[in-house]
N, C-alpha and C positions, 0 to 999 in steps of 0.2 A: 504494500500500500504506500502510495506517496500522500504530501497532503493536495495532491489536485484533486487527490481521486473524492466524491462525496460519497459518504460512506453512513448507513443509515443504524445509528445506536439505540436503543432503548428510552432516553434522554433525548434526541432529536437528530438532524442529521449534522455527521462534520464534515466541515469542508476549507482548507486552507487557516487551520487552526481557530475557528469556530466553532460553534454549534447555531444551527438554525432549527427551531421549533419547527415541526411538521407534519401533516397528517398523511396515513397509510389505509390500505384497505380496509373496509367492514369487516371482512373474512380474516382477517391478522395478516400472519406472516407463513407461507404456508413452500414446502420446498416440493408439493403434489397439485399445482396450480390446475385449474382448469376452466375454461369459460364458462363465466357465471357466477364463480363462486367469490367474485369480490376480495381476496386474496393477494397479495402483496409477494411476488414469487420472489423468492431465497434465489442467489446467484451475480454475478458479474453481470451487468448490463451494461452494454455502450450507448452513449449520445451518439444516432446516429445525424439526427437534424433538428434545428428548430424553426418553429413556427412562429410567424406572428400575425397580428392585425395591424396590417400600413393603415385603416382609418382612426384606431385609436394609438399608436406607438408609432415612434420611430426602430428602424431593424436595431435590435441591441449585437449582431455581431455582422461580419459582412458576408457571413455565409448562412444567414436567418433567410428563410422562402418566407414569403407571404400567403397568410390565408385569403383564397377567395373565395368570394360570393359561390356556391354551389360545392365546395370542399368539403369533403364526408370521410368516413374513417370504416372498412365494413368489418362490423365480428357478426358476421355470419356463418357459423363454419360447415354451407351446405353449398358457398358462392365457392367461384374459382379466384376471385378477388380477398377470398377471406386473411384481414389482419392487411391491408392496404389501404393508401388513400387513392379512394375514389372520388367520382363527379356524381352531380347530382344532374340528372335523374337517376336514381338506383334504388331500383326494384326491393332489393333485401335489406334485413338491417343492419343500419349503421348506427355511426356518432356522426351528429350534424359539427364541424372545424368550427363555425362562423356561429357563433352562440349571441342568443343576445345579452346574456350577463357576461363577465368580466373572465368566468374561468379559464378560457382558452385565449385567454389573447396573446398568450404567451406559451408553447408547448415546448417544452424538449421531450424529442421523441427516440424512448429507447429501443437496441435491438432484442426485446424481450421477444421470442417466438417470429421474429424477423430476419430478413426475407421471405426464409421458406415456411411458413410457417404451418405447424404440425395442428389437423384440425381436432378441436377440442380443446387446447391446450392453455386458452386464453388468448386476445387479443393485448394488443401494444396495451405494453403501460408507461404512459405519460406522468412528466413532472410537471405541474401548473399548478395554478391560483388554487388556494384552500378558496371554500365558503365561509368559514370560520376557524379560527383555532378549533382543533378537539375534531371536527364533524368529520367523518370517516369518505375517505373516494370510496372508487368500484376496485379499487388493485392498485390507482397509482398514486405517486407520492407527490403533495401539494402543499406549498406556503405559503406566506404571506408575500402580499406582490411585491413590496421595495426587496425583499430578500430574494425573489424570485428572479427580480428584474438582474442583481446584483450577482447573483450565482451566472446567470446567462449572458453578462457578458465577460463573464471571466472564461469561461470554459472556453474547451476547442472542441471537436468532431474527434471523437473517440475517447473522452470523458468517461472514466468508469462509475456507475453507481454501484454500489458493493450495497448488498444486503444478504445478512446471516441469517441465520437460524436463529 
């Protein structure tokens, strides 16, 4: 472990000799992840990209994509597209990128169950916006935005997030 790597403790996660408060899956932490079960999966995960909203943010790195209008996410694991972002029109379910609260204005998207990803196994789990201190995602890990924003421009494209057992 270096200190780039953010690294998710019991106490919060650390990252370049801090600790930031942050919320995990409903499901805990679990090293038998699977879609649906809201489960925070045990393992090495890479930053593969991040997201943003060019109408509310400026790109916090210079290799941040933009979300647009019609940007979707599918955990369908019955699509050929399952655990990619897709366009909208799309038939099966997805996560709508372009939310109208604040949660995804900002994603770092890790390689959990990415590229190839194994169906069942859970779709991407993303680092973004908490709702609140405490309240639980569906799997992925979320902050509060200045610390979110702060994490995101510091990293690079292959950023490990470490989570243990």
């Amino acid at each position: 472990m270096t200190p780039d790597d953010l690294v998710l403790t019991p106490t919060g996660l650390r990252f370049q000799g801090q600790r930031f408060p942050c919320s995990i899956g409903r499901g805990g932490i679990r090293s038998d992840k699977q879609e649906g079960d809201g489960a925070t999966p045990v393992g090495t995960h890479r930053i593969v990209a991040t997201l943003y909203r060019p109408d509310r943010m400026a790109p916090p790195a210079t290799w941040a994509i933009p979300i647009r209008p019609g940007d979707l996410w599918s955990d369908d694991v019955a699509d050929a597209a399952y655990n990619l972002k897709v366009r909208a029109p799309y038939a099966h379910s997805h996560e709508v990128l372009r939310r109208a609260d604040p949660l995804y204005d900002l994603i770092l998207v890790t390689d959990w169950n990415w590229p190839h990803a194994e169906k069942g196994r859970g779709s991407c789990i993303f680092i973004h916006q908490w709702r609140r201190p405490g309240f639980p995602t569906e799997g992925c890990v979320a902050f509060r935005r200045d610390h979110l924003h702060r994490i995101a421009r510091t990293i690079s494209p292959g950023t490990r997030l470490i989570v243990r057992p």
